[in-house]
FIKOL-970674 format. One record per residue (C-alpha): residue in three letters; x, y, z. Coordinates in steps of 0.2 Angstrom, whole numbers, plus 2048, in hexadecimal, padded with zeros to 3 digits. Example, Ala and Ser with C-alpha at 12.3 -4.5 7.8 and 13.67 -1.06 7.14 Angstrom:
<sites>
ALA83E7EA827;SER8447FB824;
</sites>
This chain:
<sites>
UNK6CC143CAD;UNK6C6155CB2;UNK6D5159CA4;UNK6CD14EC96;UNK6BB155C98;UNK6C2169C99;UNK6CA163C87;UNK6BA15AC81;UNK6B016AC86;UNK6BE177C7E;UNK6BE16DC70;UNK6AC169C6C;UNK6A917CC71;UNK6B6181C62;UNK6AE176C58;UNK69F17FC59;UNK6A5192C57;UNK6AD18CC48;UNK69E186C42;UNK696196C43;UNK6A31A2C3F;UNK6A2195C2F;UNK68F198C2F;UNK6931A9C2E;UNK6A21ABC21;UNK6951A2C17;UNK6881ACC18;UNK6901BCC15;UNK6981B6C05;UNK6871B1BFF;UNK67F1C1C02;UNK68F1C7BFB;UNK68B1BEBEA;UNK6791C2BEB;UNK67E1D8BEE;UNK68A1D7BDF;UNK6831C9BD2;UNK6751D9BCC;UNK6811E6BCA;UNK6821EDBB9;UNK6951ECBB1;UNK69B1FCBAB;UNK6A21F8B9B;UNK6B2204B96;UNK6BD207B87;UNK6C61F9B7E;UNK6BD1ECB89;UNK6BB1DAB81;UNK6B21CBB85;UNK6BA1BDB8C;UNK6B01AEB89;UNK6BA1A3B94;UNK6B3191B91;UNK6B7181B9D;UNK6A7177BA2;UNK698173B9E;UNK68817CB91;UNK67717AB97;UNK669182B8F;UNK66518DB9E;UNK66E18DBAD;UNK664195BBE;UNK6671A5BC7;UNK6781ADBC9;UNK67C1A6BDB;UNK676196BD6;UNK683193BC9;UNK691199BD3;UNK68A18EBE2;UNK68917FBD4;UNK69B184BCB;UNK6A3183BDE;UNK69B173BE2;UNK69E168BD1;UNK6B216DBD0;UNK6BD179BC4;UNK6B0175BB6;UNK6A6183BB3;UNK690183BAD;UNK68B190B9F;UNK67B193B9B;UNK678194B88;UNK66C1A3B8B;UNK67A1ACB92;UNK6861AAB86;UNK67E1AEB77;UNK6751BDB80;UNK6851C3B86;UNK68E1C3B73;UNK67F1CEB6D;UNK6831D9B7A;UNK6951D9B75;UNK6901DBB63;UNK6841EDB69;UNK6911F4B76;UNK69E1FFB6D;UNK6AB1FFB7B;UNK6AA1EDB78;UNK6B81EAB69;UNK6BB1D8B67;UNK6B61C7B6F;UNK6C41BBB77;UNK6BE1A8B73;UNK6CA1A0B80;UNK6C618CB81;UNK6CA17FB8C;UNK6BB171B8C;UNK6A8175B8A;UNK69C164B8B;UNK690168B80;UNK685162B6F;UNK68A16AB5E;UNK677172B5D;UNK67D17FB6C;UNK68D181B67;UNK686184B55;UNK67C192B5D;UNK68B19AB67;UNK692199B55;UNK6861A4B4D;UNK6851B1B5B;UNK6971B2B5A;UNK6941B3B44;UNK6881C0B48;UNK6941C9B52;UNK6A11CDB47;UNK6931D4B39;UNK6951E3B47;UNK6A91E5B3F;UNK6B01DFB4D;UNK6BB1D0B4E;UNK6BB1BEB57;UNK6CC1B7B5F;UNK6CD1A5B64;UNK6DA19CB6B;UNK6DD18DB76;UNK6EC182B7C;UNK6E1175B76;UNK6D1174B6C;UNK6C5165B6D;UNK6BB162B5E;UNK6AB16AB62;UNK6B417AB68;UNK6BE17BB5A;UNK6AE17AB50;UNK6AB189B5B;UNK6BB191B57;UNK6BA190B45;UNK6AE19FB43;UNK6BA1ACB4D;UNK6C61B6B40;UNK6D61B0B48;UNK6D919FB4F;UNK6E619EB59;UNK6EE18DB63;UNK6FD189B70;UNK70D185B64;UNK70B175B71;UNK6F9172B6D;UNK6F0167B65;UNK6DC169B5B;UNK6D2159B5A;UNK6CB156B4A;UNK6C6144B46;UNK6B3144B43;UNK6A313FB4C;UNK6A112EB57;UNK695127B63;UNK69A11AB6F;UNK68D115B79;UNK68F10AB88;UNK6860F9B8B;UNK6830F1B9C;UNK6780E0B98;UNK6870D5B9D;UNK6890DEBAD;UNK6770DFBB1;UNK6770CCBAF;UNK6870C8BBB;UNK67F0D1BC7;UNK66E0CBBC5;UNK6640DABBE;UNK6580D4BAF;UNK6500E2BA5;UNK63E0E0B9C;UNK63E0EBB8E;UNK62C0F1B85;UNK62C0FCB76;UNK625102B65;UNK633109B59;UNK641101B4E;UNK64B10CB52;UNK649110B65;UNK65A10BB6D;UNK656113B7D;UNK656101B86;UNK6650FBB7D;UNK6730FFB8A;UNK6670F3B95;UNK6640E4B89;UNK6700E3B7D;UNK6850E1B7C;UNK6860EAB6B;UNK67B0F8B61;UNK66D0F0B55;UNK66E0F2B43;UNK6610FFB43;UNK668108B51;UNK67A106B48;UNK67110FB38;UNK66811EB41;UNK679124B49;UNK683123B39;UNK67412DB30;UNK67413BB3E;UNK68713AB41;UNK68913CB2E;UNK67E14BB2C;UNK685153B3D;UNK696152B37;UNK692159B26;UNK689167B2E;UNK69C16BB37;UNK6A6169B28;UNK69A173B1F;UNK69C181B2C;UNK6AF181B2F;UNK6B2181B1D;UNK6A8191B1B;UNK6B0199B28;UNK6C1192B24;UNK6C1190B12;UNK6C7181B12;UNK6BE175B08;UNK6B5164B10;UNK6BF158B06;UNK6CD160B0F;UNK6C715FB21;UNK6C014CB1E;UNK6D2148B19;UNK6D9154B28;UNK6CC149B34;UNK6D3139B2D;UNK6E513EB34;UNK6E2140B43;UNK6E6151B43;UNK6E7154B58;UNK6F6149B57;UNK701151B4B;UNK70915FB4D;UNK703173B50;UNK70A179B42;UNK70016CB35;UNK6EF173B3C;UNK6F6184B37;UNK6FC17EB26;UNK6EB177B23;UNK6E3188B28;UNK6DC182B35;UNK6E518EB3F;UNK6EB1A0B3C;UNK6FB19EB48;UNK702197B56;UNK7061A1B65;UNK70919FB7A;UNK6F81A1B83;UNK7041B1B8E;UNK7061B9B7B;UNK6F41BAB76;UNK6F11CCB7F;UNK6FC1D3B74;UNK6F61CAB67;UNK6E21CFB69;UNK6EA1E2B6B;UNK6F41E1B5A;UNK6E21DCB52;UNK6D61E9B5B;UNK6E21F6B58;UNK6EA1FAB69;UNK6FC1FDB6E;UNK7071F2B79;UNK7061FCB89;UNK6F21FFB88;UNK6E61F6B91;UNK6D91E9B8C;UNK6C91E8B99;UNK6C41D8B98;UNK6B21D1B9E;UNK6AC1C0BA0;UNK69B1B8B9F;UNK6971BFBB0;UNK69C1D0BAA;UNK6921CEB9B;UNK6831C7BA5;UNK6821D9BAC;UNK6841E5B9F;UNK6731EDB9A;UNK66E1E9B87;UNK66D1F8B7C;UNK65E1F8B77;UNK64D205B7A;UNK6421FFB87;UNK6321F7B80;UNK621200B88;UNK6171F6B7A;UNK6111E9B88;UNK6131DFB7C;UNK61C1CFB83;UNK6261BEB78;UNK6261B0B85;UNK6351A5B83;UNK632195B8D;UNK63F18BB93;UNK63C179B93;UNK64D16FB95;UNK65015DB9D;UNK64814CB9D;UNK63514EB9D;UNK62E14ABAF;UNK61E146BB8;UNK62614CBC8;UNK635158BCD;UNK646152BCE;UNK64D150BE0;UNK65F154BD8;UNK668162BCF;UNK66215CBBE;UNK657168BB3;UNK64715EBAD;UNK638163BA5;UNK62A15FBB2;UNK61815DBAB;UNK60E165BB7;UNK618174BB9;UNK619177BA5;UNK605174BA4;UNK602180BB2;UNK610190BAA;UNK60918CB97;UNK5F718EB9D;UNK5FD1A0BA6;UNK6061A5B96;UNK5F41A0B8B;UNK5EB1ABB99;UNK5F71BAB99;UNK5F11C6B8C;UNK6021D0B8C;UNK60B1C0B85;UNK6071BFB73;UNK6121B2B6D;UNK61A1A5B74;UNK62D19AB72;UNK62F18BB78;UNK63F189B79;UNK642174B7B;UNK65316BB7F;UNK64B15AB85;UNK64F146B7F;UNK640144B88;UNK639138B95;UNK629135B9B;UNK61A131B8F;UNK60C137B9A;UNK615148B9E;UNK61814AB8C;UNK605148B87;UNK5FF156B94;UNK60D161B8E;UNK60615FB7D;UNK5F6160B81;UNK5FB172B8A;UNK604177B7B;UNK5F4174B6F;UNK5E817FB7C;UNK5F518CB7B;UNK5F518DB6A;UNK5E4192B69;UNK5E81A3B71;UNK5F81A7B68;UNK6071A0B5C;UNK612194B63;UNK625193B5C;UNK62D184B63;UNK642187B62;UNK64B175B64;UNK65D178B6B;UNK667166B6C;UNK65915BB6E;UNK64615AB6C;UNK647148B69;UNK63913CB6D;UNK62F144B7A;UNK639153B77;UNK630153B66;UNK61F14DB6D;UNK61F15DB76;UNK623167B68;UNK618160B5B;UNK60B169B5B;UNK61217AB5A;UNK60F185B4D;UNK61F187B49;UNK62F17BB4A;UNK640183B49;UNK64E178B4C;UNK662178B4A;UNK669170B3B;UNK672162B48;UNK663162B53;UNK65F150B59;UNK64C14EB57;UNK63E142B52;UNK63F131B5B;UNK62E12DB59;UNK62E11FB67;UNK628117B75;UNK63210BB83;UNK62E104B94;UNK63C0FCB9C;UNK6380F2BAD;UNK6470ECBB9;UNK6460DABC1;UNK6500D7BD0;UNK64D0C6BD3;UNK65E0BFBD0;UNK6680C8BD7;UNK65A0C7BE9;UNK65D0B4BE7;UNK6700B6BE6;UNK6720C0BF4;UNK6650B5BFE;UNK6550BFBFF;UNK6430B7BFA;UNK6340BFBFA;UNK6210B9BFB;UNK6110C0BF4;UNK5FE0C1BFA;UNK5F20CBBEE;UNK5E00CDBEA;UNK5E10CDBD7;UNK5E80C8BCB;UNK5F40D5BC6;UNK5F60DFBD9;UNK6080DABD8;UNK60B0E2BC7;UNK61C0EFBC7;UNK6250E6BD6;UNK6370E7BD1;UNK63C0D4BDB;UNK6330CBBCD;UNK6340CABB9;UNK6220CFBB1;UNK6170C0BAB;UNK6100BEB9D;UNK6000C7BA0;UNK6080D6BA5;UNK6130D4B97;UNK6070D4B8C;UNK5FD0E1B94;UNK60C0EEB97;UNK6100ECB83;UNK5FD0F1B7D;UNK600102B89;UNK612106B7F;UNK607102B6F;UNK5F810CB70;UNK60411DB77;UNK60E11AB69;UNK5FF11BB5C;UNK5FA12CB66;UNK60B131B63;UNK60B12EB51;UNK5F8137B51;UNK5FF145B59;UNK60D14AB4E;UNK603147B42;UNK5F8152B48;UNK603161B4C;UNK60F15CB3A;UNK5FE15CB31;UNK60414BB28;UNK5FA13BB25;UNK5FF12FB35;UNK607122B28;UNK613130B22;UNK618130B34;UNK61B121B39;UNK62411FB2A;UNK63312BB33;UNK62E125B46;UNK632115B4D;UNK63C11DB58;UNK64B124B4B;UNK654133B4F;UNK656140B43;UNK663150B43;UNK658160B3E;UNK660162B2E;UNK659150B2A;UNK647154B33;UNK646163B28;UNK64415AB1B;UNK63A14CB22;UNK62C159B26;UNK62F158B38;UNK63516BB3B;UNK632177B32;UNK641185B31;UNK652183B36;UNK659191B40;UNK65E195B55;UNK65319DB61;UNK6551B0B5A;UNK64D1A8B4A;UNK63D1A0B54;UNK63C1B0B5C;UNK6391B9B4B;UNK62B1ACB46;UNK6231AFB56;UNK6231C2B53;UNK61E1C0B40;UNK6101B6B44;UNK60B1C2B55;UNK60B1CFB46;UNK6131DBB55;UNK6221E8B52;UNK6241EDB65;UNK6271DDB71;UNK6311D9B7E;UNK63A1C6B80;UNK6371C0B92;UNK63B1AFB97;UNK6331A1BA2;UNK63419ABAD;UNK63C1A6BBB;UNK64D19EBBF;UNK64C196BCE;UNK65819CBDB;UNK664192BE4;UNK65E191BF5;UNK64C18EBF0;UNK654180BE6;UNK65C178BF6;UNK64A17BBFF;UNK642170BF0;UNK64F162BED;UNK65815FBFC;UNK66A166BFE;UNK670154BFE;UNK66B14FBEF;UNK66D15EBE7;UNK68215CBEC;UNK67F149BEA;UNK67914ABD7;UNK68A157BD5;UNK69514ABDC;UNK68E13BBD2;UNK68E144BC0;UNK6A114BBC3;UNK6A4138BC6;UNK69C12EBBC;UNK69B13ABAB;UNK694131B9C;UNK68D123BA9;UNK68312FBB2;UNK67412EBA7;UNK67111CBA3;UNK675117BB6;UNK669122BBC;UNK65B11CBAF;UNK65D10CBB8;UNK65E113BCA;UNK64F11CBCA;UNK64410FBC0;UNK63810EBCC;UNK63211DBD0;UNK637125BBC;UNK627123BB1;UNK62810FBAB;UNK620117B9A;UNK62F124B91;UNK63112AB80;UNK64312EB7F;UNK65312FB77;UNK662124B7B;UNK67012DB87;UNK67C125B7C;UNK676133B6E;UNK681140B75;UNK68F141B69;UNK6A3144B69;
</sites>
């Protein structure tokens, strides 16, 4: 016995100084990141950028430690920030030790209207004389759209490019819901608001059906268009090459179709990249990745104008509260309260509101708005839509002074839902009852063990109704069109930005750098300097606010569940999620 307990002890105390020599290890390698993630990278001659690419592409990704932190806990798979990339390609373009860029592609989840702006930094970068060279053992369709605008495009002899066209597939979960006893009340104002679908329908509506082939149409036009510029290959040629199924046949037929300059071994393409920028066999390429990049100083003078460009962030599902996950949302409040220190600020003479958002909330969206129209009085405001500024996304946009939006942009979605879960079947089938004492006659309104009667029906659907006519009057408003012209394009229909141009919904096309240049115009400044908002925050202050655990617990559950993610987690989190949402459909995200 005395045996057993001297083990126990021995153990439990190893147990412990592991622990801490743990504690410690981890502690010294974050202060380890954090001493090194500043330093400035000393770029020497023949370097070139290596933009490695094998994750994900979000708008804006959080401090440096924070990403690596976030990269170690999702998997293998990589998180980019669009910010970065494209800031780190015009650095490439400035720095003459820098003499080519290395595309080197694996997988990227990401929307054609980001990858459309990677494309034109990477446009912009070889007007500076200095070449582009992709390659990839195999290149999915959206990163061989990518490709297509480097001067050489190179691919495994084994490889395979997926060109096929545009699809979306969404998902549909009515029959489930109703084996396992959920039923969904569904109130809403727009044709063409398929948001709810996934919950109340096996198949897409007609109107549904015809908004995706409009916007899937003009998206794939706007890729064909660009790879045959780049390519000089005609679109009648890459409809046909599409039709084939080119990711099935062999290598050589992408390079007979001039899709693709030649095929090579990914261990060959050093030499390769040398034989282009003009180096021998037995000199040395330098390369430097995105983190590198991250740290090289831009060369440019130093502004002392005062004179100051804000470039507001606003990214995610629009929210009344903060998320208690890893998620990026757009959170009322906090925008009211930065937008209103931006309008009082006297240094800050124009501002970008830079939106990536399919929306969310209704009642979040209206204060945004409002904030937006008070800080408009002050100075120009340029709203920059990246992938989406859909539905709410647009209703906190609207009233800008300015709209500039991507040609494959998802905007508009003019609409208004509610959706309301009942868990009344599936309570009966597992045994559980409930009762109900109240005071009046509605005190039990919103309690998710019951349907909504008809009063409450009636009710819920005249709210949806009268935010949908605000809607309408406040695009109308900001567009400076009648209310009818308006809801003549709303009832909830998603348009690309190509198509909203058109429509009177935006008013240029053109990325970030080109909502910058408005702002400045309309500032009437020469001198400025960019800043962005809001500060990033930092990793362990993100922990303090969400909670490690469901910080690691939303990481575990996107990895797993992919495409499901979103639409399961509309359901989940029902009941605390604002009941009244103008937003776009998950299914939207295209492939």
């Amino acid at each position: 016995m005395k045996d057993f307990f001297k083990f126990t002890l021995a153990t439990i105390t190893g147990l412990v100084l592991s622990g801490i020599v743990f504690l410690v290890i981890g502690i010294i390698t974050i202060f380890s990141l954090m001493s090194t993630a500043d330093t400035e990278t000393v770029v020497r001659k023949n370097s070139v950028m290596v933009l490695h690419l094998n994750g994900t592409l979000v708008e804006r990704t959080q401090d440096d430690l924070s990403t690596m932190l976030t990269n170690l806990l999702s998997s293998d798979m990589e998180e980019y920030g669009l910010d970065d990339i494209v800031t780190s390609i015009k650095k490439a373009k400035e720095n003459d030790d820098i003499k080519a860029i290395y595309l080197n592609t694996t997988y990227l989840a990401a929307q054609y209207a980001s990858l459309e702006a990677i494309r034109n930094a990477l446009i912009d970068f070889k007007e500076s004389g200095k070449p582009v060279i992709a390659y990839a053992d195999n290149y999915t369709q959206g990163l061989y759209y990518l490709a297509s605008a480097a001067d050489k495009v190179l691919l495994n002899p084994l490889g395979m490019l997926d060109w096929k066209g545009l699809a979306s597939t969404p998902i549909f979960y009515k029959n489930l819901l109703d084996k396992v006893g959920v039923e969904v009340q569904v109130f809403k104002v727009g044709t063409y608001k398929s948001a709810v679908e996934p919950f109340t329908a096996t198949e897409m509506s007609p109107a549904n059906r015809e908004q995706i082939t409009a916007f899937l149409g003009s998206t794939w036009n706007q890729l064909i268009t660009d790879v045959s510029e780049s390519r000089g290959i005609s679109k009648d040629s890459l409809n046909l090459l599409a039709d084939k199924m080119l990711m099935l046949a062999p290598a050589e037929l992408a390079v007979e179709a001039g899709m693709v300059d030649t095929l090579v071994y990914q261990n060959d393409v050093n030499d390769y990249i040398k034989s282009i920028i003009g180096l021998d066999k037995d000199e040395r390429i330098r390369p430097l990745d995105l983190a590198d990049m991250k740290n090289v100083k831009k060369n440019v003078p130093k502004d002392k104008s005062g004179n100051i460009v804000a470039v507001y962030y606003a990214s995610g599902s629009i929210v009344d509260q903060p998320s208690t996950t890893s998620e990026q949302c757009i959170v009322g409040s906090k925008v009211i309260r930065d937008l209103s220190k931006l309008q009082k600020d006297e240094n800050v003479k124009a501002v970008v509101l830079r939106v990536n958002s399919p929306g969310g909330s209704a009642f979040a969206s209206e204060q945004i708005w409002n904030a937006v129209k008070e800080l408009k009085k002050e100075k120009p405001v340029i709203v920059s839509m990246s992938d989406y500024a859909a539905s709410g996304g647009y209703y906190i946009s609207c009233g800008a002074d300015t709209i500039v939006a991507e040609p494959t942009t998802l905007t508009g979605s003019i609409g208004v839902f509610g959706m309301f879960p009942s868990f009344e079947k599936i309570s009966n089938k597992v045994g559980i009852d409930m009762s109900v004492v109240k005071t009046n006659t509605y005190a039990d309104f919103g309690s998710l063990m019951r349907p909504l009667n008809p009063g409450e029906c009636n009710l819920l659907q005249g709210y949806v109704n009268r935010t949908y006519e605000l809607f309408i009057n406040r695009c109308a408003e900001g567009r400076d069109m009648s209310t009818e012209a308006i809801e003549k394009i709303a009832e909830g229909r998603i348009w690309t930005g190509e198509m909203a141009l058109q429509l009177g919904l935006v008013d240029v096309l053109g990325g970030l750098q080109t909502a910058l240049d408005i702002a400045v115009e309309k500032a009437d400044i020469e001198a400025y300097t960019v800043c962005n908002f809001p500060a990033k925050e930092d990793f362990l202050s993100s922990l303090l606010n969400k909670g490690n655990s469901n910080y690691i617990k939303s990481e575990i559950l996107k990895s797993e569940f992919g495409s499901f993610y979103n639409d399961l987690k509309l359901l989940h989190d029902m009941e605390n999620r604002a009941k009244i949402q103008t937003r776009v459909p998950f299914e939207l995200i295209i492939k």
